[in-house]
Each structure stands twice: as C-alpha cells, then as structure tokens.
C-alpha positions in Angstrom: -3.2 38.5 8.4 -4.9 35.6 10.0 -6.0 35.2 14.0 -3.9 32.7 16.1 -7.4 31.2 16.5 -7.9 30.9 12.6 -4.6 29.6 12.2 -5.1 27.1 15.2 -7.7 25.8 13.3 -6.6 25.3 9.9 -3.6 23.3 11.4 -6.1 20.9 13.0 -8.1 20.5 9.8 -4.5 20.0 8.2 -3.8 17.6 10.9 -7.2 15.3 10.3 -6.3 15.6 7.0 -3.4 14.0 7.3 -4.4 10.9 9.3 -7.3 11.0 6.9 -10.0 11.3 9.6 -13.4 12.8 8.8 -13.8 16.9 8.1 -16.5 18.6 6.9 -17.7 20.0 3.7 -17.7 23.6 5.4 -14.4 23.2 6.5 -13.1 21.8 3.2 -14.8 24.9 1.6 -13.3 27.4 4.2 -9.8 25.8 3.8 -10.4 25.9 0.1 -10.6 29.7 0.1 -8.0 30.8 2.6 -5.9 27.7 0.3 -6.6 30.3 -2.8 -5.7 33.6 -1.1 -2.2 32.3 1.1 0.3 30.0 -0.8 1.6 28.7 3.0 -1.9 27.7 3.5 -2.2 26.1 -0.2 1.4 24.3 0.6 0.1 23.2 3.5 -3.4 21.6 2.4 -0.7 19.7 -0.5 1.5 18.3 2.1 -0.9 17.2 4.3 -3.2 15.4 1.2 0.5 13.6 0.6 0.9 12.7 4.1 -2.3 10.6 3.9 -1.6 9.4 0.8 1.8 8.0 2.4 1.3 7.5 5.8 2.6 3.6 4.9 5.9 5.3 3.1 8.6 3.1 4.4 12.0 4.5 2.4 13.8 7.4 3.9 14.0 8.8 0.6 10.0 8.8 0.4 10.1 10.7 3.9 12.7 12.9 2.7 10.7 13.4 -0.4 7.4 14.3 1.5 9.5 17.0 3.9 11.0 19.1 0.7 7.1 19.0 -1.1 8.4 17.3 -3.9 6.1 14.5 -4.4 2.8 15.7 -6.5 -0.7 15.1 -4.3 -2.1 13.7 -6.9 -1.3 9.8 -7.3 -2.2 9.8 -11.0 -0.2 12.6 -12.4 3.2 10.6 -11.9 5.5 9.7 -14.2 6.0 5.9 -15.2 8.9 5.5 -17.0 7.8 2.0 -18.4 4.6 2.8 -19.8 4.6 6.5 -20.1 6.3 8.5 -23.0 8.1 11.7 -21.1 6.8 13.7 -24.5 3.2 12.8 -24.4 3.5 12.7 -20.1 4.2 16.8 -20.9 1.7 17.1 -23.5 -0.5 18.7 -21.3 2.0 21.2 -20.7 2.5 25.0 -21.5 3.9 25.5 -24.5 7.4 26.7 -22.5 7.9 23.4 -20.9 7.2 20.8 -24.5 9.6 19.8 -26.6 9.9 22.2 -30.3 
C-alpha cells in the first residue's frame, strides 16, 4: 500500500508527463519500479506517455480512444493497413496469437 504522499507524487510526475514537461532521471527510475510492482501505476505511466503523444488529437473518437487505454504508447508499433501485412505486423507475436 502506498502513502497519500507517494501517491500525490506519482500523479504529479504523471501529470508533467503528460504535458511533456521536464522530470528527472530519479523520478523516471522511481516511477519505473513502482510502474513494475502496481499495474494502476504501469496503466497510468501508458496513459499519460499517450496523452503527450496526443495532446494535438482533435477527433472525438481519438479522445475517446485515449480514455478506454486503447491506443498503444508506442507510435511505431501501429498498424498501417496500406503498407503493413497484418501476418508479418503479428510476426512478432506469441505463438497463440499467429496465424497456423
């Protein structure tokens, strides 16, 4: 169980995080661990990475994307159906999830 005053700070790291504002390495490394040990804490470190990745999202179905946590953080692992094969785009996958 985390302090209110732990938990107080990790949402204004998440918060700076969001806007993209300056944090620190410590704090990146602090957040990192409590981020391995509390999924809430991981889901939250996500959402805020995609809020500053989308801060200029203009569609309500981007913003309504970005509330459920159903957009990946990472801008390079989505999908292009134009360029991208969906086989090959799971390639990378467990063995559960690719085609037989």
């Amino acid at each position: 169980m985390l302090s209110t005053s732990t938990l107080g700070r990790i949402k204004e790291i998440l918060q700076r995080i969001s806007k993209g504002e300056e944090i620190t390495l410590q704090e990146r490394i602090d957040l990192g661990k409590l981020a391995d040990q509390n999924p809430t804490i991981e889901t939250g470190v996500r959402r805020a990475q995609r809020l500053r990745q989308n801060q200029n999202a203009t569609h309500k179905i981007d913003h309504l994307l970005n509330d459920l946590d159903l957009v990946s953080a990472d801008p390079e692992s989505t999908f292009k159906p134009k360029v991208d094969d969906l086989g090959e785009w799971f390639s990378g996958a467990p063995s559960w999830i690719t085609r037989s």
